[in-house]
C-alpha positions, 0 to 999 in steps of 0.5 A, spaced: 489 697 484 488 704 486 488 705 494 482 707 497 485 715 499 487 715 491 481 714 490 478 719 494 482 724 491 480 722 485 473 723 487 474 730 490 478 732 484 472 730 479 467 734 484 473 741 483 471 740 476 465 739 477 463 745 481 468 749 475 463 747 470 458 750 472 460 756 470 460 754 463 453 757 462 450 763 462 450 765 470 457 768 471 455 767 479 452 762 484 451 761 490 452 755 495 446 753 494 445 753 488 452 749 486 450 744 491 444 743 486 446 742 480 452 737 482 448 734 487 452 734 493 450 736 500 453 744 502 458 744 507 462 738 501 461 744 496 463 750 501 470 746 503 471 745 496 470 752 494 474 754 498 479 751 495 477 752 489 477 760 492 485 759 495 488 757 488 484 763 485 480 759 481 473 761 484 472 768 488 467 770 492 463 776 493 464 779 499 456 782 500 452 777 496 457 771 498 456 768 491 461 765 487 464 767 480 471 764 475 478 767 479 482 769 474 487 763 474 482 761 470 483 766 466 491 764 467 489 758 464 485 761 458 490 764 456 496 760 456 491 756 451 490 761 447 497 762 446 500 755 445 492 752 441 496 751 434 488 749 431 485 756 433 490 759 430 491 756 424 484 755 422 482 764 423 484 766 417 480 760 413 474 761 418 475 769 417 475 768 409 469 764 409 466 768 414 467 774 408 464 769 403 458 767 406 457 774 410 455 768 417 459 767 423 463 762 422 466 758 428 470 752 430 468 747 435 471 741 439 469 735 443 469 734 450 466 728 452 458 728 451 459 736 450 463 741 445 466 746 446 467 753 442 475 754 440 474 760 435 469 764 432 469 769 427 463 774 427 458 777 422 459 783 420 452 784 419 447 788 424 444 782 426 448 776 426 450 770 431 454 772 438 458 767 438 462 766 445 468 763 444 469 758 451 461 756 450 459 749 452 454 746 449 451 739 449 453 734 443 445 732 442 443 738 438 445 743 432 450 741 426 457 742 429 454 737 434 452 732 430 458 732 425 463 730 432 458 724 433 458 722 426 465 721 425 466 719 433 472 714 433 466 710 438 459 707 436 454 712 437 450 707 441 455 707 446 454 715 446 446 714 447 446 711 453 450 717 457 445 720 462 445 726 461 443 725 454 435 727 454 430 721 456 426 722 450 430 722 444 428 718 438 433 714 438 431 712 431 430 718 427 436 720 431 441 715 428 439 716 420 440 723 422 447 721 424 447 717 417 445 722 413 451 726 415 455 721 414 453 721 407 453 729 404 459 730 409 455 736 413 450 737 418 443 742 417 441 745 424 435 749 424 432 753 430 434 745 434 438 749 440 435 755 440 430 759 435 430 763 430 438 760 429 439 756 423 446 752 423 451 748 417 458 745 420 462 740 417 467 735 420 476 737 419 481 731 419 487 730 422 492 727 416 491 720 420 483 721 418 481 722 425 476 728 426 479 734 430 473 739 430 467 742 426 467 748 422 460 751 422 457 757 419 451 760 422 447 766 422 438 768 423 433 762 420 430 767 415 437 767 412 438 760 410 433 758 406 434 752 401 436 755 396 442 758 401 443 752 405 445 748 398 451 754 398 453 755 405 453 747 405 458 746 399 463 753 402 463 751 409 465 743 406 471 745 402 474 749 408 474 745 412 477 740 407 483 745 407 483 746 413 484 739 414 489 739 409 494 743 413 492 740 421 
């Protein structure tokens, strides 16, 4: 059994992290405030561990707005994941041949926990397209690459379901043969589920055990994933990750 000041250092490490996360959405800068909010903890917990956060380099604050943003150990880190992620790497030139196939931006996404993760993107060329921010965080609940990562999940769904930070209206039902269904064809559908006016197909990559690894997607504006598109971006984006799988 852990003792009590293990456990504390544990609590503060998850808190560090905690804090470290919030800077996985779109604002690049926050004050104390509003980072107390968000993990739920009173200001001066928050301010001790920003400021060791800050000695590290993980967290800079702005000396005029006192707002703080990602220190560039963090872009220390990144990097060395960069250099040594051996499924980013190898996937880019399968997504960059099946990106020119379909003329969409593909993008590989892994999981972390009840979120994903973003490893890779090959962007469309086309003037409007998906922007696909490598790093991005999203939850698991929504859009196709999610719901390929929960099909195929080593733990029974209904465990994930009870997480909460899941939403507390979610049909729980309509949700499962959602779910289901992926697990039949072997691909997911998202249309405009996270964001309007985007529309999204992924399906799931397997390690030579059978073990699901990530999700590769394709995904671009609505109105260019028709039915009839869907059918053919499904059956492209299932046999490239099949040979992906092949080589991971």
């Amino acid at each position: 059994m852990a003792a009590e000041g293990e456990k504390g250092t544990v609590r503060a490490v998850e808190r560090a992290l905690d804090i470290l996360l919030c800077f996985s959405g779109e604002e690049t800068e926050l004050g104390l405030s509003d980072i107390a909010k968000r993990i739920g903890l009173h200001k001066s917990t928050v301010h001790r561990l920003l400021a060791s956060l800050e000695g590290k380099g993980f967290v800079r604050r702005h000396p005029t707005t006192d707002k703080y943003r990602l220190g560039w150990s963090v872009l220390e880190l990144v990097s060395n994941i960069k250099q040594s992620d051996d499924l980013s790497t190898i996937v880019r030139p399968a997504m960059t041949r099946l990106r020119d196939q379909l003329g969409e931006t593909t993008s590989l996404y892994v999981r972390a926990g009840v979120d994903r993760i973003r490893i890779q993107a090959v962007e469309s060329t086309q003037p409007v397209r998906r922007v696909a921010n490598i790093g991005k965080r999203l939850p698991l609940y929504v859009g196709a690459s999610g719901k390929v990562l929960l099909a195929y999940a080593d733990e029974p769904i209904e465990e994930l379901l009870e997480d909460p930070s899941w939403p507390k209206d979610l049909n729980r039902t309509e949700f499962l043969q959602a779910i289901q269904a992926v697990r039949d064809q072997g691909y997911a559908v998202s249309i405009e589920e996270r964001e309007a006016g985007a529309a999204a197909v992924a399906a799931p990559i397997f390690s030579r055990s059978q073990q699901i690894v990530a999700a590769l997607s394709v995904s671009g504006p609505v109105d260019r994933f028709t039915p009839e598109s869907v059918e053919r971006f499904a059956e492209a984006v299932r046999q490239s990750a099949e040979l992906i799988s092949k080589l991971v």
